[in-house]
N, C-alpha and C positions, 0 to 999 in steps of 0.2 A: 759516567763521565763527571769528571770535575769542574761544572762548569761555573766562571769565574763572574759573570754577568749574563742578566738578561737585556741584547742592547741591541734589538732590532725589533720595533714593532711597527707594525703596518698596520692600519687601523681602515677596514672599509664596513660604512654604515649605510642600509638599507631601511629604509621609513615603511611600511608597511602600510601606513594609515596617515591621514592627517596629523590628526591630534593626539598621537602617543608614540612613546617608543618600541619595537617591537623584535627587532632581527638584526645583530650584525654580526661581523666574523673576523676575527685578530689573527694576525701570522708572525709568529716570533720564532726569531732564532736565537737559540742559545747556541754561546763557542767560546772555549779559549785558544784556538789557535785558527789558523785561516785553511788551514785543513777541510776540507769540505765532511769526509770525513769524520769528522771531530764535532759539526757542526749541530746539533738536534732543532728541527726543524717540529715545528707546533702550531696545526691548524685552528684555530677553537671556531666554537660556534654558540651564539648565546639568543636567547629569546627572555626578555622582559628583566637582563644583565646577569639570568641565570645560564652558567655553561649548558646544552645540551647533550655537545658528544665533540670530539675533539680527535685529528691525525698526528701522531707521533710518529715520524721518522724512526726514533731509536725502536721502539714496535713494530713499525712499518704495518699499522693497522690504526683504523675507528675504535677509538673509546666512547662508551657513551655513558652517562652522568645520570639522567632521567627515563623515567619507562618510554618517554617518545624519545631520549639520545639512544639508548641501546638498541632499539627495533632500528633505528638509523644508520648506527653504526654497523650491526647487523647487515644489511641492505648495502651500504656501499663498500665494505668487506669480501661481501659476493660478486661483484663486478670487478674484474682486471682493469676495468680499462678508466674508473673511479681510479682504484690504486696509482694505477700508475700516471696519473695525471698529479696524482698529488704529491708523489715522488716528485715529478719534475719541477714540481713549485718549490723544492727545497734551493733546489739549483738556482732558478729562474730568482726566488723572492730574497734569498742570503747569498748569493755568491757573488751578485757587483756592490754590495754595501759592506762586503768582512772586511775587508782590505783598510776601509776608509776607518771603521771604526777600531779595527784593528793598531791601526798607527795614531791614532786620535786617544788613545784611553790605552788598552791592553801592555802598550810597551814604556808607558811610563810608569816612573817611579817614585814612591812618594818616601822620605827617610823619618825613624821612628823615634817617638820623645821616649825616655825613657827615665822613671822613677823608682827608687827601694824606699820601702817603708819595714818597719819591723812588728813581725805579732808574738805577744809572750805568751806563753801556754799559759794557763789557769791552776792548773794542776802540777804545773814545775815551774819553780821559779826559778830555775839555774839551764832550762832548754828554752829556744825562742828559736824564731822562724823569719827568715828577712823573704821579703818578696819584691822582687824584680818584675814589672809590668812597662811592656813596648807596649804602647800604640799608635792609632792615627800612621799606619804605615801601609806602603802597596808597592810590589804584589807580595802573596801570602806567607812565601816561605821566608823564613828567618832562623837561626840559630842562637838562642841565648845559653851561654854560660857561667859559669864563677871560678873566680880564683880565689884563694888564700894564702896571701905573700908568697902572690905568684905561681902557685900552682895550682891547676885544675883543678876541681872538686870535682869525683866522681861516684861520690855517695851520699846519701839523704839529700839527692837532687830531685824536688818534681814537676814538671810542665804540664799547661796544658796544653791543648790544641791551637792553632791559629783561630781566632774566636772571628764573625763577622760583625762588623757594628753597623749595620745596615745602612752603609753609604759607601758601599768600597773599600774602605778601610778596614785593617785588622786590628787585634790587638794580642796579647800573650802572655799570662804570669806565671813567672818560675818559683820557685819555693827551694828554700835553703834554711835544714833545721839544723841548729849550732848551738854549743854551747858557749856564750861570749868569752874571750880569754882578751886580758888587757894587751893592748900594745900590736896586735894582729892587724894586716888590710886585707879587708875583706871585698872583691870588686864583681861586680856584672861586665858581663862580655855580650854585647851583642853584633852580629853577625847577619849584613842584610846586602841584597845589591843593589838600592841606594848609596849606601856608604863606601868610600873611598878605602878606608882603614875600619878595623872596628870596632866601634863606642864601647867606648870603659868608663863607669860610675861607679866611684867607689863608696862604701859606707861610710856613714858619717856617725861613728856613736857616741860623739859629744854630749849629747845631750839625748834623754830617752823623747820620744815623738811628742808627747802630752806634754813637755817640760817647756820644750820648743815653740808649742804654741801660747803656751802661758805666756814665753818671754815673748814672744810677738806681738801677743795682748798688752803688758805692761808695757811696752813700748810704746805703742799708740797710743793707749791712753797717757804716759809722759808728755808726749810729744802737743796733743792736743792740750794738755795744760799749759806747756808754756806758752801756744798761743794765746788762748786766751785770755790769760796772767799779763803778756804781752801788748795784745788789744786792748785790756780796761785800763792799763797802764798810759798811753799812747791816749786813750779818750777823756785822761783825768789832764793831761799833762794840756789837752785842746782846749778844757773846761773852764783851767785856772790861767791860759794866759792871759795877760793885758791888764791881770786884779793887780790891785794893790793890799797888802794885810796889813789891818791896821792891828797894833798890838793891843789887848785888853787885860784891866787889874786882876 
């Protein structure tokens, strides 16, 4: 199962002792659809925040983790009537909270930023490789493409997977190896259902990437001169008002 979140956890803690922590037991469902079905259901069971043994619905049996989970797991394995109680906690613990998280998270959509940057092979100085990278997008699937004046590239195209950035969001880089020819447009397509229509970025080979940032550097540093050229100017002009010069042989 492909599942898209872990977004139900029930959390019941039992104290064993006064003064330490000793035993509690987590119930999570994983799901991406409201499918009950669909849903995997996961009992754990932990002593001192170590797992000991744990029920999985997709198993539909006890795991056990340590020499006293496995004799456990063992032990309620051999009872039907273990089992089947913990079957119904699938029901019982995920099936009136799918719905809510379901429509709260799962059916929104989040639309993706999307940037090309270029890499030049070391070894060839006439082949280079533009990369097209979505991300901060949701949910996972997407389709990124390229054109080149306007027609599809359908070779030395490569992607990789929907990548997770461990907050729900995905991301995705495509690779496009070419040889620059003047006067070409070169564009990314990407393709998501967030978007209305689909986002076209096209390349900018104005200027090589290092060149770009130079000028962005020189810029700022311009910029901040003339303030302050401006400033000492403005504080000489405060300095001398109200003098009088008198002229000297």
């Amino acid at each position: 199962m492909d599942s898209l979140a872990r977004v139900v956890c029930l959390l019941s803690l039992t104290l064993c002792v006064a003064d330490g922590y000793l035993w509690h037991v987590d119930y999570l469902c994983v799901f991406n659809s409201t499918d009950l079905n669909d849903i995997e259901f996961i009992q754990s069971y932990f002593y001192n925040k170590l797992e000991q043994f744990r029920f999985s619905s997709t198993l539909d049996k006890y795991i056990g983790y340590t020499n006293f989970g496995v004799k456990q797991a063992a032990a309620f394995n051999a009872d039907p009537d273990i089992i089947a109680r913990a079957r119904h906690a699938k029901e019982v613990t995920c099936s009136p909270n799918i719905k809510i998280y379901y429509e709260a998270a799962l059916t929104k959509s989040v639309k993706p930023y999307v940037r090309i940057h270029s890499e030049r092979f070391p070894d060839n100085g006439h082949t280079a490789a533009l990369v097209c990278i979505a991300y901060d997008f949701y949910p996972k699937h997407i389709r990124v493409t390229w054109l080149r004046d306007g027609q599809e590239v359908t070779s030395d195209v490569t992607s990789t997977d929907e990548l997770r950035d461990g907050d729900w969001y995905y991301q995705i880089h495509s690779h496009l190896v070419y040889t620059p020819k003047s006067g070409e447009k070169i564009t990314c397509v990407v393709e998501h259902v967030s978007l209305d229509v689909p986002l076209r970025v096209d390349w900018d080979p104005s200027l090589p990437e290092s060149e770009k940032n130079k000028l962005a550097i020189g810029a700022s540093g311009l910029t901040l001169g003339v303030v302050l050229s401006l400033g000492g100017f403005v504080y000489y002009r405060k300095k001398c008002h109200g003098r009088i010069l008198v002229p000297t042989d």
